[in-house]
C-alpha positions as CSV (number, residue, x, y, z in Angstrom):
1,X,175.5,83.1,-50.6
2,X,176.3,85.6,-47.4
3,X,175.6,88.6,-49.6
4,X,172.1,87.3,-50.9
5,X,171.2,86.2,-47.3
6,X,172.0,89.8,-46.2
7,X,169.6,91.6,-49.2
8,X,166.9,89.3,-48.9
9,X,166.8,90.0,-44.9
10,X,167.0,93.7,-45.8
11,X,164.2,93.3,-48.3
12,X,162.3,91.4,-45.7
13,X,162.7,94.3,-43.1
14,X,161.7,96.9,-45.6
15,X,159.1,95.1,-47.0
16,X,157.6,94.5,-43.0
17,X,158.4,99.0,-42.6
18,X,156.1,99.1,-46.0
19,X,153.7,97.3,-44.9
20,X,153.4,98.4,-41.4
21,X,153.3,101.7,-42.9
22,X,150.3,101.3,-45.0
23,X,148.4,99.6,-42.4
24,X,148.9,102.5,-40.3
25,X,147.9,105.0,-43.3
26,X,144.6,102.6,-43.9
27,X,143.6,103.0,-39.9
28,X,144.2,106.7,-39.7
29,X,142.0,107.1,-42.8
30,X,139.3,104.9,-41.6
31,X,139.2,106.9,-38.3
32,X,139.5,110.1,-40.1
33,X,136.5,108.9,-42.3
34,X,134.5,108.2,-39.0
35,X,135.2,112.2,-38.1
36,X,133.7,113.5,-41.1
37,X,130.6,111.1,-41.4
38,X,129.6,111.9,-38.0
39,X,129.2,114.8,-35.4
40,X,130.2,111.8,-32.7
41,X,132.4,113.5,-30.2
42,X,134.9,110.0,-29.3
43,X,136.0,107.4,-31.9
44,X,134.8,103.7,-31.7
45,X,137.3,101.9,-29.8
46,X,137.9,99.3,-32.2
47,X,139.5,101.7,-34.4
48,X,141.6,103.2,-32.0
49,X,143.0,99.7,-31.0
50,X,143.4,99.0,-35.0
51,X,145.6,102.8,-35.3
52,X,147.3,101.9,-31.6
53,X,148.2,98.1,-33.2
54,X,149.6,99.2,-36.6
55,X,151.4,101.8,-35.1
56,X,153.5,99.6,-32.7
57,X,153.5,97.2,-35.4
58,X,155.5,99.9,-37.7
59,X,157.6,101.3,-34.4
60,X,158.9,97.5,-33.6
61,X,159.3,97.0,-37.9
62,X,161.5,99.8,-37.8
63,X,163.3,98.9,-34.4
64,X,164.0,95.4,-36.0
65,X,165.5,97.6,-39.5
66,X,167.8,99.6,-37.5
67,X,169.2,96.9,-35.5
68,X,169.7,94.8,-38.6
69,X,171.7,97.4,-39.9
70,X,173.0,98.0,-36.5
71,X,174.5,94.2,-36.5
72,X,175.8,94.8,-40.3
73,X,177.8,98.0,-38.7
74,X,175.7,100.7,-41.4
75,X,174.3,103.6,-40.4
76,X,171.0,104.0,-39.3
């Protein structure tokens, strides 16, 4: 069952990156989106916290993906 518990985990962690990932793809579009519908020089706040919070959200994904590979003795 060992080996099982290790792919699921993996998946898990991947999965999380993936997500993370697209989440931070979705924000930078929607602030992007705000740049070319307006001639506003500074971007609503909101948005920045929602591109600021998927990004550490994917940076702490991926710290928790390398050391779970880290403890399993692969390379990163």
């Amino acid at each position: 069952m060992e080996p099982n518990k290790n792919r699921d985990e993996e998946a898990a962690a991947v999965a999380r990156i993936a997500d993370a990932a697209r989440e931070v793809q979705v924000a930078s579009a929607a602030l992007e989106g705000h740049f070319q519908d307006t001639a506003e020089g500074a971007a609503p706040p909101l948005m920045l916290a929602r591109l600021t919070a998927a990004t550490s959200e994917l940076q702490s994904a991926r710290d928790a993906f390398d050391a779970l590979l880290a403890d399993k003795g692969l390379p990163e």
